[in-house]
C-alpha positions in Angstrom: 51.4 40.8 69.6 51.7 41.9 66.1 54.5 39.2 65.2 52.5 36.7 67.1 49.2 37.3 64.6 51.1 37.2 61.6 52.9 33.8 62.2 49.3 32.4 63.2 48.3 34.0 59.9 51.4 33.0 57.5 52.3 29.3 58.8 56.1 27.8 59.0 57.0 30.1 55.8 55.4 33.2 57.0 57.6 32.4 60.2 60.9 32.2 58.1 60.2 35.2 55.7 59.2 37.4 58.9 62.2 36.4 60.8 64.4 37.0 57.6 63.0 40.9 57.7 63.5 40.8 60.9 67.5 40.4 60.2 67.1 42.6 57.4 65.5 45.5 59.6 67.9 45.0 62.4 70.8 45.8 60.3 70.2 49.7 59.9 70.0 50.1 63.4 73.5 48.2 64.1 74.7 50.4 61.6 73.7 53.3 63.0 75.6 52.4 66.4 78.6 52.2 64.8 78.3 55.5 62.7 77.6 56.9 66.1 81.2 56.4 67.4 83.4 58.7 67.0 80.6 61.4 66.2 81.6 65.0 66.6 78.3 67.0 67.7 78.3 70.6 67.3 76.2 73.2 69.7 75.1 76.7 69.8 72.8 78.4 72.1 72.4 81.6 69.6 72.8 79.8 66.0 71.0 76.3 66.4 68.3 74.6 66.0 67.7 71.1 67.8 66.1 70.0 64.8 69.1 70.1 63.3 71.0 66.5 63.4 74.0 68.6 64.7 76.9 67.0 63.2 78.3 69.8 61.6 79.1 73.2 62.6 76.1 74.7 59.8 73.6 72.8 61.9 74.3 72.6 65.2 72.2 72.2 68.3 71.0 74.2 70.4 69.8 73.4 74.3 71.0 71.2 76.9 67.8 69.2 77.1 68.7 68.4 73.6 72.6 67.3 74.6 70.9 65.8 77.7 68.5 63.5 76.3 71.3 62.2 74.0 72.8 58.9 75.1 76.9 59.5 73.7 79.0 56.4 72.4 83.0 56.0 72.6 84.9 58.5 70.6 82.1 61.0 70.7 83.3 64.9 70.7 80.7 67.2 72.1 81.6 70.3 71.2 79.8 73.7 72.0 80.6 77.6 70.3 82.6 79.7 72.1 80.5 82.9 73.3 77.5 81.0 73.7 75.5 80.8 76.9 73.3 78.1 78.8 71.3 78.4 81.8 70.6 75.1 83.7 73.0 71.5 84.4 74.9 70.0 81.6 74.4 66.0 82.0 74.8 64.2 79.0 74.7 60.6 78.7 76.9 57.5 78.1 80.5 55.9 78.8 83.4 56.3 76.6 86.0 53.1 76.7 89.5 52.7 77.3 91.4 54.8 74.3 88.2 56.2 73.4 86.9 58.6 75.8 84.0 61.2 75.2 85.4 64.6 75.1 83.0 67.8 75.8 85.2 71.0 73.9 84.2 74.3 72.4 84.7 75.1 68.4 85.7 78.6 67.1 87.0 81.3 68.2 86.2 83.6 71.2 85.4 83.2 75.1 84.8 79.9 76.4 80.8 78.8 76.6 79.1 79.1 79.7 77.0 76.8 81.4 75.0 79.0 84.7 73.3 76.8 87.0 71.3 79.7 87.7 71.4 78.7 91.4 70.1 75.5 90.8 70.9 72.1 93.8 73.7 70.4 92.5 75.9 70.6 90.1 76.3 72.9 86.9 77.8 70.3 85.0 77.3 66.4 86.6 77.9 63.0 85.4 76.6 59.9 87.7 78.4 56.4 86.6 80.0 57.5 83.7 83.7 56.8 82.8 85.7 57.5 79.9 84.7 61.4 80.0 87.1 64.3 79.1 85.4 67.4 79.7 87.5 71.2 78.7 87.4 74.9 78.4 84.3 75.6 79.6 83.3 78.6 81.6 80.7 77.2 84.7 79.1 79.2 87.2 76.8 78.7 90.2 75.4 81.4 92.4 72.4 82.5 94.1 71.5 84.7 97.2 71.9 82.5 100.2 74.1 79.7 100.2 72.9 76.0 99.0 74.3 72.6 98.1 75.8 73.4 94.9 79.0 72.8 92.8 80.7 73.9 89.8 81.3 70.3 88.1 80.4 67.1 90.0 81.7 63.9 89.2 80.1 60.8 90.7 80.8 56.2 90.7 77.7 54.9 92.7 77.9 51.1 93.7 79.9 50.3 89.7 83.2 48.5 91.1 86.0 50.1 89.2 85.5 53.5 87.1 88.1 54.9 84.9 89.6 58.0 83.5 87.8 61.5 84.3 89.9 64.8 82.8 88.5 67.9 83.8 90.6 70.5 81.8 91.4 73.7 81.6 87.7 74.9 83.1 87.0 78.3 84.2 85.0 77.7 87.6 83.6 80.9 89.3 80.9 82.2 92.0 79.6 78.9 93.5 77.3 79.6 96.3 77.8 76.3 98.3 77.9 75.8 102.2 80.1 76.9 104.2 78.7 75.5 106.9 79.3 72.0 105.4 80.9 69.4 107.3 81.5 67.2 105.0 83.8 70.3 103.3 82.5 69.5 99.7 80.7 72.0 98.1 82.2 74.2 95.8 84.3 74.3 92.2 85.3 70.5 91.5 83.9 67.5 93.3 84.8 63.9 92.4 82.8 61.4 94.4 82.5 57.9 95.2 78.9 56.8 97.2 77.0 53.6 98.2 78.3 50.9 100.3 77.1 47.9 98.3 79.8 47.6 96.2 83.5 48.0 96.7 84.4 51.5 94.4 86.8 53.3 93.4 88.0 55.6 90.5 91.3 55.2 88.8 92.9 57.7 86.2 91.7 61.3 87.4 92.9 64.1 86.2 91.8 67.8 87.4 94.4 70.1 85.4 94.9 73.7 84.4 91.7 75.0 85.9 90.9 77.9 87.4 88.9 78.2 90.2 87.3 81.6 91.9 85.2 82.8 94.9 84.3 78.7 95.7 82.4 78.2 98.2 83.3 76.1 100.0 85.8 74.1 98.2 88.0 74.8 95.3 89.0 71.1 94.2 88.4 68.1 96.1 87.6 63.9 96.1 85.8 62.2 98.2 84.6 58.4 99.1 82.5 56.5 101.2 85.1 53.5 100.8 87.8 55.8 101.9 88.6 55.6 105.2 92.0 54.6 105.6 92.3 53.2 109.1 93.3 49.5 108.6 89.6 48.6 109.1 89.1 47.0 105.7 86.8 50.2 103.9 90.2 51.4 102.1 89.6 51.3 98.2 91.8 54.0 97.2 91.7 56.1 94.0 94.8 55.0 91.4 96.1 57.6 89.4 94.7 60.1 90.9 96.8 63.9 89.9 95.6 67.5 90.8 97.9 69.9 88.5 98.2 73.6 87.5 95.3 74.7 88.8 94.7 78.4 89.6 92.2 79.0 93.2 91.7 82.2 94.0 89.3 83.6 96.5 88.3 79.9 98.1 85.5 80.2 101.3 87.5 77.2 103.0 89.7 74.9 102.0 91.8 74.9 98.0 92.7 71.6 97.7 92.2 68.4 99.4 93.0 64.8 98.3 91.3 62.1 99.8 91.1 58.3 99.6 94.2 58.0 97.5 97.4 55.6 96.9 100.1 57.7 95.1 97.9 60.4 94.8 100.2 63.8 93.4 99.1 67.5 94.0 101.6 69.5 92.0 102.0 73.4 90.0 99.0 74.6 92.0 98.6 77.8 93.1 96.2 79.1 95.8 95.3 82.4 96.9 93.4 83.2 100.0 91.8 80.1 100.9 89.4 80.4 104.0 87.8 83.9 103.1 84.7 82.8 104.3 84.0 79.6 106.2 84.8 80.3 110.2 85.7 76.2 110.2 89.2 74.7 110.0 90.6 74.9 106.5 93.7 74.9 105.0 95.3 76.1 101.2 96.3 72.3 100.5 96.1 68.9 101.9 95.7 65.4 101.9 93.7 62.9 104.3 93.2 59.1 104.6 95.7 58.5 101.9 99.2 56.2 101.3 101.7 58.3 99.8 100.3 61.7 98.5 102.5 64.0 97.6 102.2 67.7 97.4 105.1 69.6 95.2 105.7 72.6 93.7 102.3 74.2 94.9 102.5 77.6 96.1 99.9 78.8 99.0 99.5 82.5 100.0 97.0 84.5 101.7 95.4 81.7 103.8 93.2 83.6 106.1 92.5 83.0 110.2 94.3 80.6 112.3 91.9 78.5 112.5 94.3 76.3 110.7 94.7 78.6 108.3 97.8 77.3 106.7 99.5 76.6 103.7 100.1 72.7 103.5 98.6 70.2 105.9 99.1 66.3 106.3 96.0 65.7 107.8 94.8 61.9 109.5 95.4 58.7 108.3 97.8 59.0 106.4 101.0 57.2 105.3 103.8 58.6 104.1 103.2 62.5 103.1 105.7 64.1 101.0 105.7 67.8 101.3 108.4 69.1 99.1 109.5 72.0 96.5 106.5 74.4 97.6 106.3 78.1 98.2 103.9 79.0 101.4 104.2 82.5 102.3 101.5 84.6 104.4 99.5 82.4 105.5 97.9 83.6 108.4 97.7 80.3 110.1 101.4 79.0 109.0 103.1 76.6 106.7 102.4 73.0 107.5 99.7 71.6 110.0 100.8 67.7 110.7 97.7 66.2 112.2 96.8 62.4 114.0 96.2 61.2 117.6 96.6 57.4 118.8 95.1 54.9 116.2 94.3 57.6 113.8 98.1 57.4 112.4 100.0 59.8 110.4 103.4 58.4 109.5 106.3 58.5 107.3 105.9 62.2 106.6 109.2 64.1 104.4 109.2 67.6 103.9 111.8 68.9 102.2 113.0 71.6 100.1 110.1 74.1 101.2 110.4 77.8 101.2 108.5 79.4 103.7 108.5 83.1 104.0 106.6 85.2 106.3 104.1 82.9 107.8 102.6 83.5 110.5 100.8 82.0 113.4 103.6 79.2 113.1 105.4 77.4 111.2 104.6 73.9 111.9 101.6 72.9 113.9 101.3 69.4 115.2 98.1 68.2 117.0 98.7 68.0 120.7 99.1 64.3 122.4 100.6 62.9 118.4 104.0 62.9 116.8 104.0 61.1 113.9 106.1 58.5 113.6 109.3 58.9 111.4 108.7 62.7 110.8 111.7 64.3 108.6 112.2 67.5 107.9 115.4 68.4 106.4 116.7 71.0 104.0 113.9 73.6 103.6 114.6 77.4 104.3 112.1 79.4 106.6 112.4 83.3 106.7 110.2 85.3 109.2 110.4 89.0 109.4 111.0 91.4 111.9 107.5 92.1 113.8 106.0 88.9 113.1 106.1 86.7 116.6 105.3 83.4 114.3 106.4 80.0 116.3 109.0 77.7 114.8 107.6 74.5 116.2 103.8 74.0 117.9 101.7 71.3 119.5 105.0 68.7 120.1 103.9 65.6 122.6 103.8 62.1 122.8 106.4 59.5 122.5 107.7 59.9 119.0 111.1 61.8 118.1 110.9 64.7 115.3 113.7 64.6 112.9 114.8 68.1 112.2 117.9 68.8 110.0 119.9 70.7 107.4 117.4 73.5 107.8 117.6 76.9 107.8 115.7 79.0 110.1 116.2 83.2 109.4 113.9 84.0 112.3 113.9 88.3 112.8 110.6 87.4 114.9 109.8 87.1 118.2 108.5 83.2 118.2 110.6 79.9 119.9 110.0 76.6 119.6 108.5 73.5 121.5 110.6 70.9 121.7 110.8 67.2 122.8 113.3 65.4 125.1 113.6 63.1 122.3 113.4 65.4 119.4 116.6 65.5 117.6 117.4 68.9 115.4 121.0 68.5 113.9 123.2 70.6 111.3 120.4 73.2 111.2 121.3 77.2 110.8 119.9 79.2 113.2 120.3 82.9 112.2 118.7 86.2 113.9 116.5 86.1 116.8 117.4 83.2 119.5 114.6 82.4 121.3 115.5 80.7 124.8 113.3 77.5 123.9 116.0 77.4 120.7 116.7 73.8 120.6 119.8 72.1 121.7 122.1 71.3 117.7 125.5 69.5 118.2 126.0 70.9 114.6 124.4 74.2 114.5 125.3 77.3 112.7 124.5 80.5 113.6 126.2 83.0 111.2 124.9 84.5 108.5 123.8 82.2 105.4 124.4 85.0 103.0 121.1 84.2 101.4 120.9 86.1 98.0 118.2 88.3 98.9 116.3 87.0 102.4 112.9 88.2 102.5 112.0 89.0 98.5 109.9 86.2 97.6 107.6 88.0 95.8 104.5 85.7 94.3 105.3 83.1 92.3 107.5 79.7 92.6 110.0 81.5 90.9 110.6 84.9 92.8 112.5 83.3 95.4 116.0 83.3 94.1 116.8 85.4 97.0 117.0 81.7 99.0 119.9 80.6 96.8 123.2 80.9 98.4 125.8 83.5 98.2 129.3 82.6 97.4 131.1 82.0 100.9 128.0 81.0 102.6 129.0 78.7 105.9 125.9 76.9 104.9 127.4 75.9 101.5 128.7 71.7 101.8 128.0 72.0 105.5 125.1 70.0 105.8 124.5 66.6 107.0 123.9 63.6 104.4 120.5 62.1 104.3 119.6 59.0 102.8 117.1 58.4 99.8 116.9 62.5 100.2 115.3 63.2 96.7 118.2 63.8 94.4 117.4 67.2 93.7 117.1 70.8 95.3 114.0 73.5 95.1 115.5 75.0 91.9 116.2 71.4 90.5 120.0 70.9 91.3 121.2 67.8 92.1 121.5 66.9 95.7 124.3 63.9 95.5 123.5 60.6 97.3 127.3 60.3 98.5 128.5 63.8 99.5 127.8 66.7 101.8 124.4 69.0 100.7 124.3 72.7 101.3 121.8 73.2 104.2 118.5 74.7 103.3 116.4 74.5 100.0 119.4 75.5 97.7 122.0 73.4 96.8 123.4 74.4 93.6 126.7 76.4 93.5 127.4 80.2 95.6 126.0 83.1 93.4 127.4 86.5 93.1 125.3 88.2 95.7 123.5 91.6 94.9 124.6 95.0 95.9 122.2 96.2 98.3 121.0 100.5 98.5 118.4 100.7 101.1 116.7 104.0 100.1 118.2 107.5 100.9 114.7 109.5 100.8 111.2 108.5 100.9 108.1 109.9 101.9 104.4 110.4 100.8 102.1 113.4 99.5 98.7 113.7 99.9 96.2 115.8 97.4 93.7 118.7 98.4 93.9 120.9 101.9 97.3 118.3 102.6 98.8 119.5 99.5 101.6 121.8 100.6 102.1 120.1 103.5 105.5 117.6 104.1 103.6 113.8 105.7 106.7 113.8 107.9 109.2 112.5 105.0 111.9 111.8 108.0 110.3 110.2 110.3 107.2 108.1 109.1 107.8 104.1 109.5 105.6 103.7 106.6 104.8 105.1 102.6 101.3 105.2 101.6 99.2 105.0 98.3 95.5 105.2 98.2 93.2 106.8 95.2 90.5 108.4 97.4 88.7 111.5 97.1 90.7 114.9 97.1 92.2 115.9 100.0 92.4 111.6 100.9 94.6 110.6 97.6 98.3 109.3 98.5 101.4 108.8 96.2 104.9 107.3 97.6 108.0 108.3 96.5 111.1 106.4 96.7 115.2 107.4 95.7 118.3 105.7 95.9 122.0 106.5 95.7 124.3 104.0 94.3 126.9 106.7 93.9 129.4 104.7 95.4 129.0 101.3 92.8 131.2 101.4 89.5 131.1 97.5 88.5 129.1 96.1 85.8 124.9 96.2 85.8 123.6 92.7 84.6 120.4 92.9 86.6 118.9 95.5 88.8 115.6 95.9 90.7 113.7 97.5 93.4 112.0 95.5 96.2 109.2 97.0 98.3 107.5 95.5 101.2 104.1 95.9 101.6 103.1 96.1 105.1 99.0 97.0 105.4 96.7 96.6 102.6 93.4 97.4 103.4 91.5 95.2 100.6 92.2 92.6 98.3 92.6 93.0 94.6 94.7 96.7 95.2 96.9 97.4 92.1 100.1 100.2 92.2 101.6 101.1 89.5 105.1 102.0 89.8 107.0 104.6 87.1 109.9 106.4 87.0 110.9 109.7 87.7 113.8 111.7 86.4 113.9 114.2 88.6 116.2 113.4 91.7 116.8 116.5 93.3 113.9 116.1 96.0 114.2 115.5 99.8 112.2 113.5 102.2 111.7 116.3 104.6 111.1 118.5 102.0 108.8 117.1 99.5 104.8 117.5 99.2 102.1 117.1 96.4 102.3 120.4 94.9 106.4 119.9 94.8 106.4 116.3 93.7 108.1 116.0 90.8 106.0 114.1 87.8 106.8 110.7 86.5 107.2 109.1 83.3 107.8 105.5 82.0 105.2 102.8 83.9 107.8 100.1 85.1 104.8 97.8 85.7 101.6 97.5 87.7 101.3 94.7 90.5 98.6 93.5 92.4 99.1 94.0 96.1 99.0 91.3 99.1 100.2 92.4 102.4 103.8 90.8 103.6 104.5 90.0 99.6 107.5 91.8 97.9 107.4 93.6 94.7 110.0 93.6 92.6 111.0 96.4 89.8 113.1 95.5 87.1 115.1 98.3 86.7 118.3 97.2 84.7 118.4 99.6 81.7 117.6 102.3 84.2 120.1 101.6 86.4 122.6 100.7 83.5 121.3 104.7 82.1 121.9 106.1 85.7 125.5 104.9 85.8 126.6 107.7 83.2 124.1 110.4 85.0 124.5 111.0 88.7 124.0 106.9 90.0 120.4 108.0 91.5 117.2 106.7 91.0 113.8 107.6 91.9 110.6 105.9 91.8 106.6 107.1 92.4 104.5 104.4 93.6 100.4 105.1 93.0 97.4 103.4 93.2 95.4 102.6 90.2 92.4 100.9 92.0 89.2 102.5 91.5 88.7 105.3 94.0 87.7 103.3 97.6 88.5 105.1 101.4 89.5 101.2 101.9 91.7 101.4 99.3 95.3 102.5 100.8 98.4 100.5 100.5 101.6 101.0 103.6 105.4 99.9 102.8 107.9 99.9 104.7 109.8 102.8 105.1 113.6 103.2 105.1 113.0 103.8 109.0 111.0 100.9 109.1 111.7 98.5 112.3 111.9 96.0 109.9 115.1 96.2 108.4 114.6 93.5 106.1 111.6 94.6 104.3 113.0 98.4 103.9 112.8 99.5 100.5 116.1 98.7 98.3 117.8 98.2 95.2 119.9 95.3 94.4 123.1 95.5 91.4 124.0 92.5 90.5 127.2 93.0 88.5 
């Protein structure tokens, strides 16, 4: 209106000057855009001021509605002051561009910033049609009272086409009260969506790394799409590029990890701990579901609760060609692998390989009745299951497809069998322990002793299981049948040749010197207050207890060994203990040494325990898991006075009646988990 009244006013020259200061006006603007690239903001909830212009770290912001109202261009660094606190979502505005992403950070020194949803529907941190983002080391929390639709970080493409690179970094994710109930299995730490159905959509260049993730409900990590159902039907627009990595879960209400609606997808150097604490649904630690080639490696799963599912790995429906390889699932209550489809709803192609699976439970593979996949192989991984457990081999085999089971080694102390197939074929497997009858039919099969290094002490980590290497002399050493395309290298990252024989099993590097082995010549517990003087049957108890509890309810272990008979060389020694019950999560022992080796099972109580000394660490206990003590200079001490060494085992937990801690005694039925100390010269 205004431009309009002055050309009527000024004529043709009045039109050319205005539209010259109109130029001349626009220019500061357009410079302004540019200066806005590659604009470092600064934030602090204690120290700023949104008055300030917030572009250096003297005068910084302060809220979110200040950060949210902000529209951010390519280049942009968001940063926000360690220590500092913010209630409410985090949901700034704006698109990097391809080599110039927006990255959210904290400056100086300090915890990482916290952003508390306070409770709030949705997400703590959310982005809706936004590319380009890195977002890292930030601290995000979401909890409230009853349980909601609500997420640590959600990341969302509505209806755009083709959306591109999303980091989420190094994020501490904690106490999200989603929905267990939730179907859709969604809610929780870290959500990455695509939704609408007007437009073909899909993300490409994802990447979830080095987060950790704690008591999620009901989801640690997952992706999801509404063009992602892979059934041939024409709704498949996978996610490219998509990698979940070195993320920590820890306390997860249903499932960790699950990929979905991916081509190539790669879930690697996770780690999850009890998954399924909460939800009574189906859930498992890790998986993948309407996808073309994922891959899981070198993810370790423990702790997964109930067997409804409940295990470690799972390919899940509609999928093509699964990978399972180089993981570590141990204790899962439900198993190691679940391998789901049925008739249309295909799941085919799956490898797994060069697994380590120790002390599962429920079984060790579950496949859904009335489906075999077609072309399942499973060759060269090592399964170990310990005396007491009854854990099936192989579950849930029909229809017409033939499993491919081979170069594997089964160490099966349990009570479980197998079901097997007319047309399964199992070939140069070794069998060791326990035969079940329903032990299937191997032209090839071994049955002696793999000399495994130290069968049974995994402890937690992908690196405790050296016990599954090979000992010199093993019969499984060379012995194993030849596979095509098989990988080209072993668990431990030795090469498995394309042209000669492997090893069978997870190990195929060369025979190591295998460990002396002292299974404990006393041990017993003592209990404080009116059980003071009184022996807790030293010679006959199965088990060793440690609880802190009120007096008169307190427990230590004790623990000696004799390796009066060794005189080689000490390069490494250690103790390994097998806890059998623990009656909470989160229990820590602490484990010292004590110098005094003249006591006696039968013969030792509280007031004659003799006292410890150096701590020789403190570990966090999960029942079925190993510890292991280094104790090389105390063993390479003991070999000039008297070869014994003796250990007290106590709890250092806050004082709890649930608190108590069983191993396995030296009369333990379990033979493998009795306490011992291995010389390796």
């Amino acid at each position: 209106m205004k431009l309009t009244k002055a050309i009527r006013l000024c004529g043709s020259l009045g039109l050319m000057f205005l539209l010259m200061l109109a130029f001349v006006v626009s220019i500061p603007a357009w410079t302004t855009t540019t200066y806005a690239n590659n604009t470092t903001y600064y934030v602090d909830s204690a120290g700023g001021n949104d008055s300030n212009n917030g572009l250096s770290m003297g005068a910084p912001w302060k809220t979110l509605t200040q950060v949210n109202g902000t529209t951010f261009q390519p280049g942009d660094k968001i940063l926000f002051k360690s220590g500092s606190t913010w209630s409410g979502q985090l949901h700034p505005l704006g698109s990097g561009s391809a080599g110039s992403p927006i990255i959210i950070d904290k400056y100086g020194t300090g915890n990482k910033p916290i952003f508390n949803g306070n409770g709030l529907t949705g997400a703590t941190v959310y982005f809706y049609n936004q590319q380009y983002w890195e977002i890292n080391n930030l601290e995000v929390t979401n909890t409230a009272a009853a349980e909601g639709d609500r997420y640590g970080v959600k990341v969302e493409a509505h209806d755009v086409g083709t959306y591109n690179h999303f980091y989420i970094k190094n994020l501490y994710i904690h106490d999200i009260k989603g929905t267990n109930t939730d179907e859709l299995k969604v809610t929780g730490g870290i959500f990455v969506t695509v939704s609408g159905t007007a437009v073909r959509t899909k993300w490409n260049d994802v990447l979830i790394d080095g987060n950790t993730v704690e008591r999620a409900d009901r989801t640690g990590i997952s992706n999801g799409s509404s063009w992602g159902n892979n059934d041939g039907s024409g709704n498949f627009e996978p996610y490219t590029n998509l990698v979940i990595s070195n993320n920590t879960l820890n306390d997860i209400g249903g499932d960790g990890i699950v990929m979905r609606a991916s081509i190539n997808g790669l879930i690697q150097y996770n780690v999850v701990n009890t998954a399924h604490a909460r939800d009574t649904h189906y859930n498992v630690a890790i998986w993948a579901i309407n996808s073309t080639n994922p891959v899981m490696q070198f993810n370790e799963a423990y702790n997964t609760k109930t067997t409804n599912d409940g295990q470690g790995f799972d390919c899940d429906y509609n999928l093509t060609g699964c990978t399972v390889q180089y993981n570590y699932s141990h204790d899962n209550e439900g198993g190691f692998l679940l391998v789901m489809g049925n008739g249309s709803i295909r799941n085919d192609n799956i490898v797994v390989r060069y697994n380590i699976s120790q002390n599962d439970r429920a079984r060790i593979f579950q496949f859904n009745s009335g489906y075999t996949p077609l072309n399942a192989n499973i060759y060269n991984n090592t399964f170990y299951i310990r005396s007491g457990l009854g854990t099936s081999i192989m579950t849930g085999l029909s229809g017409s497809n033939p499993i491919y089971f081979k170069n594997n080694i089964v160490y099966n102390l349990g009570s479980g069998g197998y079901t097997v197939k007319a047309n399964d074929v199992y070939d140069y497997n070794l069998f060791y322990g326990n035969h079940p009858a329903s032990e299937p039919a191997d032209a090839h099969k071994l049955t002696t002793d793999p000399l495994l290094a130290g069968a049974g002490s995994g402890g937690t980590g992908l690196s405790s299981v050296d016990g599954y290497k090979l000992g010199s002399g093993s019969p499984a050493m060379g012995s194993g049948l030849l596979i095509s395309n098989n990988g080209g290298k072993d668990y431990w990252g030795n090469t498995v040749s394309a042209s000669t024989a492997p090893n069978r099993g997870a190990y195929n590097g060369a025979g190591v010197t295998l460990p002396n082995v002292w299974t404990a010549v006393d041990d017993a517990t003592v209990r404080d207050g009116t059980y003071a003087g009184t022996n807790q049957a030293g010679t006959t108890a199965v088990t060793i207890d440690t609880k802190n509890d009120l007096t008169s309810y307190k427990r230590d272990g004790y623990f000696k060994f004799d390796f009066g008979s060794y005189s080689g060389t000490v390069s490494a020694a250690s103790i390994t203990l097998t806890p059998t019950v623990t009656a909470s999560t989160g229990i820590q022992n602490e484990v010292a040494l004590v110098s005094d080796n003249t006591w006696t099972e039968g013969g030792i109580t509280w007031n004659t325990k003799p006292a410890s000394s150096t701590v020789l660490g403190t570990y966090t206990i999960t029942s079925g898991t190993p510890i292991t003590i280094n104790v090389t200079s105390q063993v390479q001490a003991a070999m000039t006075s008297g070869k014994k060494l003796s250990i007290r085992v106590y709890s250092t937990s806050p004082v709890n009646s649930n608190g108590n801690v069983s191993y396995a005694s030296k009369e333990s039925t379990d033979i493998g988990g009795r306490p011992h100390l291995n010389i390796t010269p």
